[in-house]
TORKOL-4160 file (C-alpha; in steps of 0.2 Angstrom, whole numbers, padded with zeros to 4 digits, m for minus):
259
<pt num="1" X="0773" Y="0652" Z="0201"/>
<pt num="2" X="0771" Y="0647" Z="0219"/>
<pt num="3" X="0779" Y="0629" Z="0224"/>
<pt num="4" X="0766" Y="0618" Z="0227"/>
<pt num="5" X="0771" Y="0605" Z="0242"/>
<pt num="6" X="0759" Y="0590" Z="0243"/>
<pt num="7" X="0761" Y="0588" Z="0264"/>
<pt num="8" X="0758" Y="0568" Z="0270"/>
<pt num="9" X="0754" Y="0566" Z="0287"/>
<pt num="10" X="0740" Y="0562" Z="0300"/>
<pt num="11" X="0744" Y="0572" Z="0315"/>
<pt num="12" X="0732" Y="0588" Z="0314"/>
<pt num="13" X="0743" Y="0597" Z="0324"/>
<pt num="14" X="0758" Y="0597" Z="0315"/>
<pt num="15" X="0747" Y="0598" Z="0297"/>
<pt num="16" X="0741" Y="0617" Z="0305"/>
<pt num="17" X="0756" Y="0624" Z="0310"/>
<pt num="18" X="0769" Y="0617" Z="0294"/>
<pt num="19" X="0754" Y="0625" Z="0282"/>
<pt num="20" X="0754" Y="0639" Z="0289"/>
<pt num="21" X="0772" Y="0641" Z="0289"/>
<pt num="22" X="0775" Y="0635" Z="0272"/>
<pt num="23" X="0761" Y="0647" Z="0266"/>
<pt num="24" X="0769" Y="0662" Z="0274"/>
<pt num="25" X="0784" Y="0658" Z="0262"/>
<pt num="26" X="0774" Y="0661" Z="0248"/>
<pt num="27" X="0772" Y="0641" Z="0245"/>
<pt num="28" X="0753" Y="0631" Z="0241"/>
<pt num="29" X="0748" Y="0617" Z="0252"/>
<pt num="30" X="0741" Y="0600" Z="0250"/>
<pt num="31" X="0737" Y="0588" Z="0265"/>
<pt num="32" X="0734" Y="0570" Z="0265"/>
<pt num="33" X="0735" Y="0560" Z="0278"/>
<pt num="34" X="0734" Y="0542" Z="0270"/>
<pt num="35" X="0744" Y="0532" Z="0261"/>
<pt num="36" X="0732" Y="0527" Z="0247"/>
<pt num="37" X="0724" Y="0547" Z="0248"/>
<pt num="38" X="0742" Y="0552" Z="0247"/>
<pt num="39" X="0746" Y="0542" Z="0231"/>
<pt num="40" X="0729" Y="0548" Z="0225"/>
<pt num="41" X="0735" Y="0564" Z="0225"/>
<pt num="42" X="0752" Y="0562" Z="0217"/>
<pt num="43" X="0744" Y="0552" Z="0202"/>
<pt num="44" X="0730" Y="0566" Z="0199"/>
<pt num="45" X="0733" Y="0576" Z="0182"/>
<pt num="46" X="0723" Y="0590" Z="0191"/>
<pt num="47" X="0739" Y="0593" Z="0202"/>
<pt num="48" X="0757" Y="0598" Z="0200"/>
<pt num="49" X="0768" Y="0595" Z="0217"/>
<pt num="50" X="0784" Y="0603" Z="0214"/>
<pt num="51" X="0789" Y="0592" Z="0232"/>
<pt num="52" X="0780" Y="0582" Z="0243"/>
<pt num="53" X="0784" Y="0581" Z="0262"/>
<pt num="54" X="0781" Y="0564" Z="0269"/>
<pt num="55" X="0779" Y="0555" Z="0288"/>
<pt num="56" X="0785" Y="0539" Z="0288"/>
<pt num="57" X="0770" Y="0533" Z="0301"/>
<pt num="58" X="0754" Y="0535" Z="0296"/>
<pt num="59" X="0737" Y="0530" Z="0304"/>
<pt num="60" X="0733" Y="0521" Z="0288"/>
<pt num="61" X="0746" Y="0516" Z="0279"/>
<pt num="62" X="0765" Y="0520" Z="0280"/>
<pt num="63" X="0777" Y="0532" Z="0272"/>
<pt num="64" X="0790" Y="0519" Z="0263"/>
<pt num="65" X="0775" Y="0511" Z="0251"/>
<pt num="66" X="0768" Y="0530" Z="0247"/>
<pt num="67" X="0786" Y="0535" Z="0244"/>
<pt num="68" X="0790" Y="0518" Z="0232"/>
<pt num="69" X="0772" Y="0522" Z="0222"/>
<pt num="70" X="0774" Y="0539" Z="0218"/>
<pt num="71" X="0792" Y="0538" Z="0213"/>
<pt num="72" X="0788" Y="0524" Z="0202"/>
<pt num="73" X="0774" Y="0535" Z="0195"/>
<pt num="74" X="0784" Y="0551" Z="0196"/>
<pt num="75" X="0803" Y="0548" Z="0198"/>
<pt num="76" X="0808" Y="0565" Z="0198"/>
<pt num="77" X="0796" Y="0573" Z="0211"/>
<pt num="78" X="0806" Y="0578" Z="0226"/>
<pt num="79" X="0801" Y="0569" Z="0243"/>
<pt num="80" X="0809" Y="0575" Z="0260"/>
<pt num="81" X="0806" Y="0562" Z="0274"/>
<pt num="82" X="0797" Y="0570" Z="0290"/>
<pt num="83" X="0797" Y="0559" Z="0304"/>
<pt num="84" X="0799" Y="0554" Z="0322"/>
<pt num="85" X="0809" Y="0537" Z="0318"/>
<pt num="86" X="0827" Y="0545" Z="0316"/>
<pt num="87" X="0836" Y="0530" Z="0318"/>
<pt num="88" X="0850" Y="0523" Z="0305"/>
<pt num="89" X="0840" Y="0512" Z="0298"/>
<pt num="90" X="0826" Y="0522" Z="0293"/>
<pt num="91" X="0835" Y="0534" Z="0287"/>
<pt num="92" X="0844" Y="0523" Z="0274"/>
<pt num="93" X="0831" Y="0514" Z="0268"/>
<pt num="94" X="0820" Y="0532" Z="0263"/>
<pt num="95" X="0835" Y="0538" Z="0257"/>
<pt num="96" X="0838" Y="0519" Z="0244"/>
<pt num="97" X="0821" Y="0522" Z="0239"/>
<pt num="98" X="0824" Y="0538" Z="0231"/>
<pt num="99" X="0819" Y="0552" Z="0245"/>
<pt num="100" X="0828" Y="0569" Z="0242"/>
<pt num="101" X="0832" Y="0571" Z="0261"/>
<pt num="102" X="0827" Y="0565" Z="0277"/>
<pt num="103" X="0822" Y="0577" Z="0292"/>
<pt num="104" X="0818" Y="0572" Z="0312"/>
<pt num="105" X="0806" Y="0579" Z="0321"/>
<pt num="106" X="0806" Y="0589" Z="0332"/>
<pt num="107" X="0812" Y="0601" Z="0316"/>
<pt num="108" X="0818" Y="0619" Z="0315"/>
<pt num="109" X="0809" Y="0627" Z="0304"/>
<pt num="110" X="0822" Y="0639" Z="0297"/>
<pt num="111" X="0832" Y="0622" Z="0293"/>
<pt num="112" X="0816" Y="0615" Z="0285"/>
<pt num="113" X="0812" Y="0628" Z="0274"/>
<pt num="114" X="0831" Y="0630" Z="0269"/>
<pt num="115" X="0833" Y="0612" Z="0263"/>
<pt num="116" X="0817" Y="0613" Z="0256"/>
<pt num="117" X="0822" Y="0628" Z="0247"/>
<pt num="118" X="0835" Y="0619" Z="0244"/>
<pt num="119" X="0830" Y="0605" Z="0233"/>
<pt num="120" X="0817" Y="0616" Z="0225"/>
<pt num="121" X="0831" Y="0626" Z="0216"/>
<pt num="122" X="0842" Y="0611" Z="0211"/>
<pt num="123" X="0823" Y="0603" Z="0203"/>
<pt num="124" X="0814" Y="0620" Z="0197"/>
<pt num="125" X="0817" Y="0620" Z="0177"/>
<pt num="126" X="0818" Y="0638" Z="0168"/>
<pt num="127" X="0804" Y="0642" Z="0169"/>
<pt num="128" X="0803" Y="0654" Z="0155"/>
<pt num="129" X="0807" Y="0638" Z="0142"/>
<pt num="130" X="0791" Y="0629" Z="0149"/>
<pt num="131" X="0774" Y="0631" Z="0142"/>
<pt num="132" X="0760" Y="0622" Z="0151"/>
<pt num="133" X="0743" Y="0619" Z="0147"/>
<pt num="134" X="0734" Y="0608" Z="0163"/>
<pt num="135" X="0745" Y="0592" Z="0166"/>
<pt num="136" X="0754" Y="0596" Z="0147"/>
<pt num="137" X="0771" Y="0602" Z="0149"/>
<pt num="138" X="0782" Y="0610" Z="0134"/>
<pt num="139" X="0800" Y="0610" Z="0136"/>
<pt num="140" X="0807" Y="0623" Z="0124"/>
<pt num="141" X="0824" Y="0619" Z="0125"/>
<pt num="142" X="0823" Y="0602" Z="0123"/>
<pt num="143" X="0808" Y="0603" Z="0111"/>
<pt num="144" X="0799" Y="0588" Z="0121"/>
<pt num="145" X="0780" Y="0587" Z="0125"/>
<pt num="146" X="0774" Y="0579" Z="0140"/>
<pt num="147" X="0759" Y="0574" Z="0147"/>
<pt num="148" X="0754" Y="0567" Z="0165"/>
<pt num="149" X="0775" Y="0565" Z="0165"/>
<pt num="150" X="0773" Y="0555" Z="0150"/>
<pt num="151" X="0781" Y="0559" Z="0133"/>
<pt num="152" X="0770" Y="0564" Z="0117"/>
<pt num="153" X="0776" Y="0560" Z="0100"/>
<pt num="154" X="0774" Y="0575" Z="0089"/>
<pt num="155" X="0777" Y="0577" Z="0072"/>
<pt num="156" X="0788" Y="0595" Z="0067"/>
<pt num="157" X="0772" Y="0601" Z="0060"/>
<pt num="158" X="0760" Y="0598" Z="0077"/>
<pt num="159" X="0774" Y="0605" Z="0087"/>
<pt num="160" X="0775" Y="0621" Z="0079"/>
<pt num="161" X="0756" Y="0622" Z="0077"/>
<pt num="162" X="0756" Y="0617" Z="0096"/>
<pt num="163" X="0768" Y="0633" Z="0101"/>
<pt num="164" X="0758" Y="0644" Z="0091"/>
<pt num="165" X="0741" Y="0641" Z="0102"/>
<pt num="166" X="0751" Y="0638" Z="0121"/>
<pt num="167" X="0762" Y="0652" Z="0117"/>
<pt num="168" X="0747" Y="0667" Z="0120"/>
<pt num="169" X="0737" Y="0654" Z="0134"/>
<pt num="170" X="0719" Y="0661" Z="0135"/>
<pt num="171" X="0720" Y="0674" Z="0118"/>
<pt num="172" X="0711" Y="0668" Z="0100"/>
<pt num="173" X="0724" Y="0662" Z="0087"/>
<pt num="174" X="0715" Y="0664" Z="0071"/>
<pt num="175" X="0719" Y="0654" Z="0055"/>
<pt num="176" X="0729" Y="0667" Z="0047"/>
<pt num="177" X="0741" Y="0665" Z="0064"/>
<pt num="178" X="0743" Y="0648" Z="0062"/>
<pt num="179" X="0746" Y="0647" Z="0042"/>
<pt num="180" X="0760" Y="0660" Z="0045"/>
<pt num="181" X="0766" Y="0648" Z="0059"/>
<pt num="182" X="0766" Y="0631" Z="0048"/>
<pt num="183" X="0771" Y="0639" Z="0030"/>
<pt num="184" X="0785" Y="0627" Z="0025"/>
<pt num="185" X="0801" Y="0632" Z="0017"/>
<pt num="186" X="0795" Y="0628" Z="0001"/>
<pt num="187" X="0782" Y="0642" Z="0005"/>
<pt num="188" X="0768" Y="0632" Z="0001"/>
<pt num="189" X="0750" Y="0636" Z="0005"/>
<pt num="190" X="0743" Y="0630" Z="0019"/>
<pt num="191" X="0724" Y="0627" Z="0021"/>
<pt num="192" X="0711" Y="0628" Z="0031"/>
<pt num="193" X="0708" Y="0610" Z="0031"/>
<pt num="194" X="0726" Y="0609" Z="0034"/>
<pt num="195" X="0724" Y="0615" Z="0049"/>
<pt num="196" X="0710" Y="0608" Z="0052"/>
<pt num="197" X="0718" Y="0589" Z="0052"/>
<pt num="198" X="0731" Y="0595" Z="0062"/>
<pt num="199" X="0721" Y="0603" Z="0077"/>
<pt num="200" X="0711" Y="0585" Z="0075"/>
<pt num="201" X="0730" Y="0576" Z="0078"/>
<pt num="202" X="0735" Y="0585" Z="0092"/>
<pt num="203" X="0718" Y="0585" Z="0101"/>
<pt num="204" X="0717" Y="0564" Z="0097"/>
<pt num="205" X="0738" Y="0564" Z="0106"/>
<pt num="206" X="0733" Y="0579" Z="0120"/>
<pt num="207" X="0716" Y="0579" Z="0127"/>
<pt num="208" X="0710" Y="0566" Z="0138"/>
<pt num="209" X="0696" Y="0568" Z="0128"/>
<pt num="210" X="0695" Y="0573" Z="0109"/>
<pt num="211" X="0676" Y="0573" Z="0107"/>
<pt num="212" X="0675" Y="0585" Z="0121"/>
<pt num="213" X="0693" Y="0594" Z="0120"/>
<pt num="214" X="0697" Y="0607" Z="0134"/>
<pt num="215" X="0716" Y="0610" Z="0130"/>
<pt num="216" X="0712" Y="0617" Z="0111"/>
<pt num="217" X="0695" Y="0625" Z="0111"/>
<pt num="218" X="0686" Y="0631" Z="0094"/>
<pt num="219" X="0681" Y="0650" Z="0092"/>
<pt num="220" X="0668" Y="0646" Z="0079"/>
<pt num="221" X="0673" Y="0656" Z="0062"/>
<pt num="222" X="0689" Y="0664" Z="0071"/>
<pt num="223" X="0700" Y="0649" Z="0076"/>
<pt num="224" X="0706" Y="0641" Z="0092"/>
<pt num="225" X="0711" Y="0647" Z="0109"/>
<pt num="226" X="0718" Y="0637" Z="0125"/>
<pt num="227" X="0713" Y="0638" Z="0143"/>
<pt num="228" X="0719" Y="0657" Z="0152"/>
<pt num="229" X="0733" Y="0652" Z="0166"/>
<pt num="230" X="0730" Y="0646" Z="0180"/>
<pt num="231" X="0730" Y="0660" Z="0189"/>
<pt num="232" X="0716" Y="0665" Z="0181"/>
<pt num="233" X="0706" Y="0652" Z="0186"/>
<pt num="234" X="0699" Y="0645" Z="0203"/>
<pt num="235" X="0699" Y="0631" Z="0213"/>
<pt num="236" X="0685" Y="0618" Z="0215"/>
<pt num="237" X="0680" Y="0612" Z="0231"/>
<pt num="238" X="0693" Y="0595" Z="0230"/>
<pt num="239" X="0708" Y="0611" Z="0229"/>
<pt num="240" X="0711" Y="0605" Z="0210"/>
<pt num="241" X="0712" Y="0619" Z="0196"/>
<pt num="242" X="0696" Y="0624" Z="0185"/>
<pt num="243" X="0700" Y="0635" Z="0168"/>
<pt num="244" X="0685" Y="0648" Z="0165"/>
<pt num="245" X="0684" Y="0642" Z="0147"/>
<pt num="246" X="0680" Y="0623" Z="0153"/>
<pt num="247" X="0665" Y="0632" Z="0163"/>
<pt num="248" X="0659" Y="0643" Z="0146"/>
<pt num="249" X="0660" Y="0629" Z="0136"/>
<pt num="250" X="0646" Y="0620" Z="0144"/>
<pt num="251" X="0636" Y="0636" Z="0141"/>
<pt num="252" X="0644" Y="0638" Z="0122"/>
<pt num="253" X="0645" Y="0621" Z="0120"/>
<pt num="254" X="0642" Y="0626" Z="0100"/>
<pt num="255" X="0656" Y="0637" Z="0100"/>
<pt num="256" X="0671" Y="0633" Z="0109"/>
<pt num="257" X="0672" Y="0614" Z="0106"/>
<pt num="258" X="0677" Y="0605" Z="0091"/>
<pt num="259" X="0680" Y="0616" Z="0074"/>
């Protein structure tokens, strides 16, 4: 999965040429050059930065406040300070509010992309312990749910029936699947409307929503699928990530919505 860098600043200039050289190292590229655009961003459930690259002076706006908002929103995103004002001071201050590192310009850009390379090792999780569906995250090792970075409270029973569906992202999971996945020790039976009040629990904690899920989508008379990967989908005009299946429902809105 490519490293998604939300990229703050207001000179066109250096927007061009840091894009381009953060996308010839395989990385994806969001500019803002606002404070409040920037914050925008970083609070959008559409959008996953993996490290955000930040000027300090901006036409509108200033670094420091962006920095203090999104951390407080997000206090594990990475932010790298990328500024003209190198002084002590400066430099101190973005580092007390929680910045990741702090770089001067003019920059080398084989330092840059090393320290950027950097951080987004030491904050990268396994990915092969994480299932995500949109802005929901499953941590497989630590059997926690999250949602726009927040936790979600699931009973043992949701959770299992939640790996079962984000485990095969984009393929149908009939019923039979899913009463294989939830049949308890006692081997009791497990219904259909079993299921059904389950699927209903999880779309009520998951989806923004539940009258109109997109994360847990009916097959009518088969079972339930979730949206394909991202990389299976597009982008919409704003950048931000479409699933095909949120497009189909609208056309098979009697199929693929609630059971």
């Amino acid at each position: 999965m490519k490293a998604h860098i939300l990229l703050v600043e207001d000179d066109n200039d250096i927007v061009h040429s840091l894009s381009e050289l953060l996308q010839r190292e395989g990385m994806q590229v969001t500019s803002s050059a606002t404070q409040n655009d920037a914050i925008r961003l970083a609070y959008d459930a559409n959008y996953h930065f993996d490290l955000v690259l930040l000027d300090i002076s901006l036409a509108q706006g200033n670094g420091f406040a962006a920095c203090s908002a999104i951390k407080e929103q997000n206090p594990k995103l990475p932010i790298v300070f990328l500024t003209a004002s190198s002084d002590e001071f400066n430099t101190v201050a973005g580092l007390a509010m929680g910045a990741d590192d702090y770089i001067a310009k003019p920059f080398r850009p084989k330092e840059l992309l090393a320290r950027i390379h950097v951080i987004l090792r030491r904050n990268r999780p396994n990915t092969e312990s994480i299932l995500q569906l949109k802005d929901v995250f499953i941590d497989l090792a630590k059997a926690r749910v999250t949602k726009a970075g927040k936790d979600i409270d699931l009973s043992a029973i949701e959770y299992r029936l939640l790996l079962c569906l984000a485990s095969k992202p984009g393929a149908l999971v009939t019923r039979e699947a899913m009463r294989e996945a939830l049949w308890d020790d006692a081997n009791a039976y497990v219904g259909d409307n079993t299921i059904s009040v389950y699927i209903k629990r999880l779309r009520q904690k998951l989806e923004d929503n539940p009258a109109e899920p997109e994360l847990i989508l009916t097959v009518r008379g088969r079972g339930y699928k979730t949206p394909a990967p991202s990389n299976a989908g597009g982008t919409n005009a704003s950048g931000a990530f479409f699933s095909p299946e949120r497009s189909d429902a609208h056309h098979n809105a009697g199929n693929e919505r609630n059971a």
